[in-house]
KEVOLO-537493 format. One record per residue: residue in three letters; z negated, x negated, y of N, C-alpha, C in turn. Coordinates in pm, 1 decimal, always signed. Last residue first. Layout:
{aa->ALA n.zz->Z n.xx->X n.yy->Y ca.zz->Z ca.xx->X ca.yy->Y c.zz->Z c.xx->X c.yy->Y}
...
END
This chain:
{aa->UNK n.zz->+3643.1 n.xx->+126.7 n.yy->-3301.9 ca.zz->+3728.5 ca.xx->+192.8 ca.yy->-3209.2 c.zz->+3855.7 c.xx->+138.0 c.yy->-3231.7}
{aa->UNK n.zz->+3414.7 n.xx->+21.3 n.yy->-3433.7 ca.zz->+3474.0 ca.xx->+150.9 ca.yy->-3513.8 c.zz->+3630.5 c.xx->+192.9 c.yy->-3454.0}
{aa->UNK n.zz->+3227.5 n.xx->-63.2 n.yy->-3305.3 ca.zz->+3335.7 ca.xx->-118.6 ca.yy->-3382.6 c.zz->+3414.8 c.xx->-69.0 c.yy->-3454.4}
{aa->UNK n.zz->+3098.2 n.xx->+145.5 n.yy->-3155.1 ca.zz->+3204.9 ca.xx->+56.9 ca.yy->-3068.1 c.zz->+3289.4 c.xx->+7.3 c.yy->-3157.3}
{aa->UNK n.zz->+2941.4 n.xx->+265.7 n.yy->-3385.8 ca.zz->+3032.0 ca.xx->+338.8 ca.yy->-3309.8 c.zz->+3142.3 c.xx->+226.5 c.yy->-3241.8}
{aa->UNK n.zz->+2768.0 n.xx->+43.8 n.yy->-3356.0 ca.zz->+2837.0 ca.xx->+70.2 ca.yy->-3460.1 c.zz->+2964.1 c.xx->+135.6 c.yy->-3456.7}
{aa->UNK n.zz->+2615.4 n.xx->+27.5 n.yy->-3112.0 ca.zz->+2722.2 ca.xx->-79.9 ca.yy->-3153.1 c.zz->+2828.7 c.xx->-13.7 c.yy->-3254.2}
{aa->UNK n.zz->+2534.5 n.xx->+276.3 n.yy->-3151.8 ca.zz->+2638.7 ca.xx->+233.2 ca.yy->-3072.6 c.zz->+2736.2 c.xx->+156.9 c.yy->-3069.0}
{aa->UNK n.zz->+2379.6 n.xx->+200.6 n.yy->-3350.6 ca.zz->+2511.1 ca.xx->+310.0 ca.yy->-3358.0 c.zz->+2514.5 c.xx->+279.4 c.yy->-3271.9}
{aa->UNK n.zz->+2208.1 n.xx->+9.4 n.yy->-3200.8 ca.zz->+2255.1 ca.xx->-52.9 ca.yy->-3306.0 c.zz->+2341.9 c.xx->+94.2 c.yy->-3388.0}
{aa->UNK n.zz->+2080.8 n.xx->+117.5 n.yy->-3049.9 ca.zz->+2163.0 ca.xx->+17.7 ca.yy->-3036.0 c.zz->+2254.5 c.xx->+21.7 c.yy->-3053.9}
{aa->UNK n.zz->+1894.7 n.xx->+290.1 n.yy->-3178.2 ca.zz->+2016.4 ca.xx->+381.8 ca.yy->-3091.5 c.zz->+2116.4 c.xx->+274.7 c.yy->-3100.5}
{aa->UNK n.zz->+1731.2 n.xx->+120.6 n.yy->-3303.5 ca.zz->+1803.0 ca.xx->+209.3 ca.yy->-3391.2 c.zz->+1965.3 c.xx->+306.6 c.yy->-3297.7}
{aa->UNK n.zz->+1576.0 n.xx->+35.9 n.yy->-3087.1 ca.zz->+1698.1 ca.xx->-57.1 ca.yy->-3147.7 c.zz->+1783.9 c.xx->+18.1 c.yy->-3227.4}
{aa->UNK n.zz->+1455.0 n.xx->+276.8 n.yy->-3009.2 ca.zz->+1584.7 ca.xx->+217.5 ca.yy->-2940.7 c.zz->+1654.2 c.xx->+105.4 c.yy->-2991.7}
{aa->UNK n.zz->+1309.6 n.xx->+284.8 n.yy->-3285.9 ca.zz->+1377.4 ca.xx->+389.8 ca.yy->-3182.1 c.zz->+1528.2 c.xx->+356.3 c.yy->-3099.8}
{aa->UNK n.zz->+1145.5 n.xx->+92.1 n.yy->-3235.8 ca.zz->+1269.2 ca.xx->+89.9 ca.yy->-3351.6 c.zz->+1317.3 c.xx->+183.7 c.yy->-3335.6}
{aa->UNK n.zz->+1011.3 n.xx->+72.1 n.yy->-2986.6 ca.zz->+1104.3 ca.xx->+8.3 ca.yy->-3000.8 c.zz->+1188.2 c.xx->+25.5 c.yy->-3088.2}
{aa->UNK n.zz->+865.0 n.xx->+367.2 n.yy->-3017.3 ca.zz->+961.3 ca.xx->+380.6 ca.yy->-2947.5 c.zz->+1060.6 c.xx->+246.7 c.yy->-2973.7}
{aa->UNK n.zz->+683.5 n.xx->+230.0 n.yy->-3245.1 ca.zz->+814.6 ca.xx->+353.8 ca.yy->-3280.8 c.zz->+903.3 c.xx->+368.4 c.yy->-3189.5}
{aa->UNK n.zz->+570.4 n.xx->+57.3 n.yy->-3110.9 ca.zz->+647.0 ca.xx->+36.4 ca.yy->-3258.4 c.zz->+750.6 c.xx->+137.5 c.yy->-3305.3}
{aa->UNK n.zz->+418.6 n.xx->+237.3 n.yy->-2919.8 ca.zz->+525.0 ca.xx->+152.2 ca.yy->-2868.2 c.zz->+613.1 c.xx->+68.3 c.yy->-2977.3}
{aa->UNK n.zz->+269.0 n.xx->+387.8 n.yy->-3085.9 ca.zz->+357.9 ca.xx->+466.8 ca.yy->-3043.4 c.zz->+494.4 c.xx->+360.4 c.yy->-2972.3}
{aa->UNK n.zz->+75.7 n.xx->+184.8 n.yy->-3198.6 ca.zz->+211.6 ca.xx->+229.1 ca.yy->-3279.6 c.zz->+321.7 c.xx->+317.9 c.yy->-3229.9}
{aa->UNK n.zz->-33.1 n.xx->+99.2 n.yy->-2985.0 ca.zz->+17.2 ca.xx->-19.9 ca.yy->-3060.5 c.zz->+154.7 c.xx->+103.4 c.yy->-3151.3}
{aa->UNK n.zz->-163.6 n.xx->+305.3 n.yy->-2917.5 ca.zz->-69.3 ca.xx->+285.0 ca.yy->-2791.9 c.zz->+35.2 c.xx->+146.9 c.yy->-2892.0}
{aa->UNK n.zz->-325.0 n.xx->+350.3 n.yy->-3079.2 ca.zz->-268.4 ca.xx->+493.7 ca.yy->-3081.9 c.zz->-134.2 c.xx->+399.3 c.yy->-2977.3}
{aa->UNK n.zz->-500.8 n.xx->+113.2 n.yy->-3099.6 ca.zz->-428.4 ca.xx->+139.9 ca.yy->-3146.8 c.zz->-293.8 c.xx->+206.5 c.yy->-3162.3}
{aa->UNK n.zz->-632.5 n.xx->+152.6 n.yy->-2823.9 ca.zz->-532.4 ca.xx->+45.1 ca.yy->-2813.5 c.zz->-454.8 c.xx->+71.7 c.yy->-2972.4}
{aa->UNK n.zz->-747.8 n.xx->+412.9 n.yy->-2838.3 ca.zz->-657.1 ca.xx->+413.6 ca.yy->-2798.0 c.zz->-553.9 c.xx->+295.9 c.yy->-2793.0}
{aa->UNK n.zz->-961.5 n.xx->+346.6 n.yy->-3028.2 ca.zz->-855.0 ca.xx->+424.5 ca.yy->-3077.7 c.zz->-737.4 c.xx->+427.5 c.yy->-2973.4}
{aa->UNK n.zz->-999.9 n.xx->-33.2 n.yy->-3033.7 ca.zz->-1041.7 ca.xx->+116.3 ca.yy->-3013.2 c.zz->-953.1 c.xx->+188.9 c.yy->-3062.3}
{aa->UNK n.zz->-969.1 n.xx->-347.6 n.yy->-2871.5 ca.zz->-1000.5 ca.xx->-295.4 ca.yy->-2995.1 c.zz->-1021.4 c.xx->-128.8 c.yy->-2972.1}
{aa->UNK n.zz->-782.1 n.xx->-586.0 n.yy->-2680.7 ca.zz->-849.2 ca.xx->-492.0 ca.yy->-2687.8 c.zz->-858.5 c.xx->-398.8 c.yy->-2800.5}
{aa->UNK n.zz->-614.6 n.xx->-779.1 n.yy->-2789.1 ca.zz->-688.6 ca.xx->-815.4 ca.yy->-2669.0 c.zz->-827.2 c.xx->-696.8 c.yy->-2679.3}
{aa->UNK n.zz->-356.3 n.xx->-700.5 n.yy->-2911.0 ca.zz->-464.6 ca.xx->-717.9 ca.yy->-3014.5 c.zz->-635.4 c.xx->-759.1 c.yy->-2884.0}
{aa->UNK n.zz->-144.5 n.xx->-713.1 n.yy->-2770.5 ca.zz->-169.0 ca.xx->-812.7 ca.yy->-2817.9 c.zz->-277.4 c.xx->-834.3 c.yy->-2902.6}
{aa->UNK n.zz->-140.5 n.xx->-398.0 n.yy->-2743.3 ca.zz->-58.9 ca.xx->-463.4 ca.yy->-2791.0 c.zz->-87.2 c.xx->-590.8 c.yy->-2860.6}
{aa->UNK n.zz->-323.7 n.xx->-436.4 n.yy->-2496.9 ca.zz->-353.5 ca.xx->-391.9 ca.yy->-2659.5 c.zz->-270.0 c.xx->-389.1 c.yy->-2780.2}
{aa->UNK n.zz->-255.4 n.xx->-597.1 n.yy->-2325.3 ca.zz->-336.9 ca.xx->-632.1 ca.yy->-2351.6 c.zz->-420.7 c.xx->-574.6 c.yy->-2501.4}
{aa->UNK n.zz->-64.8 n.xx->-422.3 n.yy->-2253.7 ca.zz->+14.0 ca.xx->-513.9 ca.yy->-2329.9 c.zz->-129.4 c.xx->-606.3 c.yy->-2372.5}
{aa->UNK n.zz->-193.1 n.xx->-188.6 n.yy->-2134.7 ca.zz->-143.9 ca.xx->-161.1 ca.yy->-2235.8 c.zz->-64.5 c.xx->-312.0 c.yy->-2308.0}
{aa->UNK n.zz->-343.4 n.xx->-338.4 n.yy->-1884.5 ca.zz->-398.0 ca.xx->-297.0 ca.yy->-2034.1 c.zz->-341.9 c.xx->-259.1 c.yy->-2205.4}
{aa->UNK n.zz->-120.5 n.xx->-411.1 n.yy->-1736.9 ca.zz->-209.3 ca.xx->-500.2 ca.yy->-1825.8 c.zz->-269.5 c.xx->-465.9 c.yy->-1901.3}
{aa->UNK n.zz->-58.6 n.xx->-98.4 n.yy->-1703.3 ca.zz->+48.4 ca.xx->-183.3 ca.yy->-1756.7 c.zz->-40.2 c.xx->-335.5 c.yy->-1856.3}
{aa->UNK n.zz->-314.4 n.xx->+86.0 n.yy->-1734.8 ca.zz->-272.0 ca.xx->-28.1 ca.yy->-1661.1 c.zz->-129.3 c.xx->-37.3 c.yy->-1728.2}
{aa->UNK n.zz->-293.6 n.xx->+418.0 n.yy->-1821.2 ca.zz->-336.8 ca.xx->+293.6 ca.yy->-1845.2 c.zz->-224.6 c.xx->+189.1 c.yy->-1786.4}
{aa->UNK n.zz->-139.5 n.xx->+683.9 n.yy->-1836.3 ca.zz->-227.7 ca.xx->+671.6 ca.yy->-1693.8 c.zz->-279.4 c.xx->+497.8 c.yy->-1722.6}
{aa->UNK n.zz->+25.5 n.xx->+777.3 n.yy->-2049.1 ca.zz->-146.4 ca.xx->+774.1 ca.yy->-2046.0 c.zz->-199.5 c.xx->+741.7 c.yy->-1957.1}
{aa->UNK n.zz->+272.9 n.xx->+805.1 n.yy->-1956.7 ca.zz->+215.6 ca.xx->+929.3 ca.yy->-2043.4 c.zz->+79.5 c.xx->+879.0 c.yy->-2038.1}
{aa->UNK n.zz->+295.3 n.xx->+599.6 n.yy->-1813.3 ca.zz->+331.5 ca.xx->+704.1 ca.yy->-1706.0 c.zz->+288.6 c.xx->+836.9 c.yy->-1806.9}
{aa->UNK n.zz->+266.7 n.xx->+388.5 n.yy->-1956.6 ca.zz->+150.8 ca.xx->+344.7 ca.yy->-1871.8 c.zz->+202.8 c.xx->+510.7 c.yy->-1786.6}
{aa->UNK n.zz->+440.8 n.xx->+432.6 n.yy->-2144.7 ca.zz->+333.5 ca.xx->+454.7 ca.yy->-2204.3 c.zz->+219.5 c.xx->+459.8 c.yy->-2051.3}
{aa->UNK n.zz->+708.5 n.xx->+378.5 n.yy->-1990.2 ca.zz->+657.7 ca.xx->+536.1 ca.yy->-2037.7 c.zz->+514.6 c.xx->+547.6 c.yy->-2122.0}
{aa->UNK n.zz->+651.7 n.xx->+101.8 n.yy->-1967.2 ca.zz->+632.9 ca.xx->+206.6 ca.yy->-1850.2 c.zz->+622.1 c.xx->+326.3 c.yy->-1865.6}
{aa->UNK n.zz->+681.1 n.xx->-11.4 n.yy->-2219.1 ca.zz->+569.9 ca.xx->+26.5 ca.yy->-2134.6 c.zz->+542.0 c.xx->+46.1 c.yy->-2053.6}
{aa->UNK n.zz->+933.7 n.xx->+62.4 n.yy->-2235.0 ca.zz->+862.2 ca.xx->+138.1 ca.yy->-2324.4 c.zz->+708.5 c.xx->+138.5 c.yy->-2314.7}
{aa->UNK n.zz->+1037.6 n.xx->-114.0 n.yy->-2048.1 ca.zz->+1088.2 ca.xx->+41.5 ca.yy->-2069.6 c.zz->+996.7 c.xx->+84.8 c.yy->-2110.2}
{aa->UNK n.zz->+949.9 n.xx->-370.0 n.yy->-2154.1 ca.zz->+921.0 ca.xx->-310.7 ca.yy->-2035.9 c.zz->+961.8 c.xx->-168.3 c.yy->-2038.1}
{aa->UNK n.zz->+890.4 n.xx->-498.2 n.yy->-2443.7 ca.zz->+993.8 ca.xx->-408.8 ca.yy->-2375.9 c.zz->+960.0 c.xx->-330.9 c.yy->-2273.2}
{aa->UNK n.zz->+734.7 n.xx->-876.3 n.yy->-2380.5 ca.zz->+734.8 ca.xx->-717.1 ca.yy->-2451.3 c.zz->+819.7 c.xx->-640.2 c.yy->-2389.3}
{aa->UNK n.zz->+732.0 n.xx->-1165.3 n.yy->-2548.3 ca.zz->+758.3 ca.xx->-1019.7 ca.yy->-2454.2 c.zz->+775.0 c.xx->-897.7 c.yy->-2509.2}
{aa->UNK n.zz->+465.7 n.xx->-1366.8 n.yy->-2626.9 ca.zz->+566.1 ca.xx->-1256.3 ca.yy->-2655.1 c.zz->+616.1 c.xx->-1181.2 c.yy->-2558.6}
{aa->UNK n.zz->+491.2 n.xx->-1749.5 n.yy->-2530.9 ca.zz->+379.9 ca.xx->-1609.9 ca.yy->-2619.9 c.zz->+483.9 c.xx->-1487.1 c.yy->-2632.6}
{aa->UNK n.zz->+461.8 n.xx->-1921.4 n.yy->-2296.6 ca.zz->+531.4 ca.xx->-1896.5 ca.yy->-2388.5 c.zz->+473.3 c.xx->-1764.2 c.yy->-2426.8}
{aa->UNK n.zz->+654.2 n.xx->-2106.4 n.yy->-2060.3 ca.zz->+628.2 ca.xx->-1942.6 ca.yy->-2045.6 c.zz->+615.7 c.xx->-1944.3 c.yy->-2220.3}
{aa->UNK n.zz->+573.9 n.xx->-2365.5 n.yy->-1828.5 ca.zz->+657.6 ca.xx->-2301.5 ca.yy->-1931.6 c.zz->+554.5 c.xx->-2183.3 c.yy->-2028.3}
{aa->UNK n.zz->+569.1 n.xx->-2549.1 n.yy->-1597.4 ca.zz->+523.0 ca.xx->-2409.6 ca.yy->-1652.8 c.zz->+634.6 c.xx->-2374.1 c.yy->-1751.2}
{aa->UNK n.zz->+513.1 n.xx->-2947.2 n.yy->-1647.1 ca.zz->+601.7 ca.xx->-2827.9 ca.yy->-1571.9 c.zz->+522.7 c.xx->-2646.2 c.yy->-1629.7}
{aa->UNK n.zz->+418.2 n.xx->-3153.6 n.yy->-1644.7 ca.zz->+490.3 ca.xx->-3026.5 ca.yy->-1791.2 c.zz->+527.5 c.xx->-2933.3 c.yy->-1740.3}
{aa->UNK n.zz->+413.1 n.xx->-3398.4 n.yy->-1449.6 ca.zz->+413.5 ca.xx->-3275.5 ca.yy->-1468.0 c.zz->+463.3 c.xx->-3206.7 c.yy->-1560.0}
{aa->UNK n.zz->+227.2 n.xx->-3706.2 n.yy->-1420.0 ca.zz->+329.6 ca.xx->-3642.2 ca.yy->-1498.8 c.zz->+310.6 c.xx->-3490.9 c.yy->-1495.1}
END
């Protein structure tokens, strides 16, 4: 019997960890590896909240846009 692959656990916003892995030089795996809590220090922190701000950042743009659109 096969279960086949199935994908679970979190994604994360690729955008926002490409500008982290292109402002700090750190893996891409590293940075979602601190994200996930994987890795402990000042920088997996410093990288946990800057990518909390960039996401409510861009949901915040979204979401006027959207707003804006319904407006029309």
């Amino acid at each position: 019997m096969n279960k086949g692959n199935q994908k679970t656990g979190k994604y994360y916003h690729e955008d926002v960890i490409r500008i982290l892995h292109e402002k700090y030089g750190y893996t891409k795996d590293y940075i979602r590896k601190s994200l996930r809590g994987d890795r402990v220090g000042i920088m997996p922190d410093r990288i946990k909240k800057e990518y909390n701000q960039m996401v409510a950042a861009s949901q915040k743009a979204v979401q006027e846009v959207a707003n804006q659109q319904s407006h029309l």
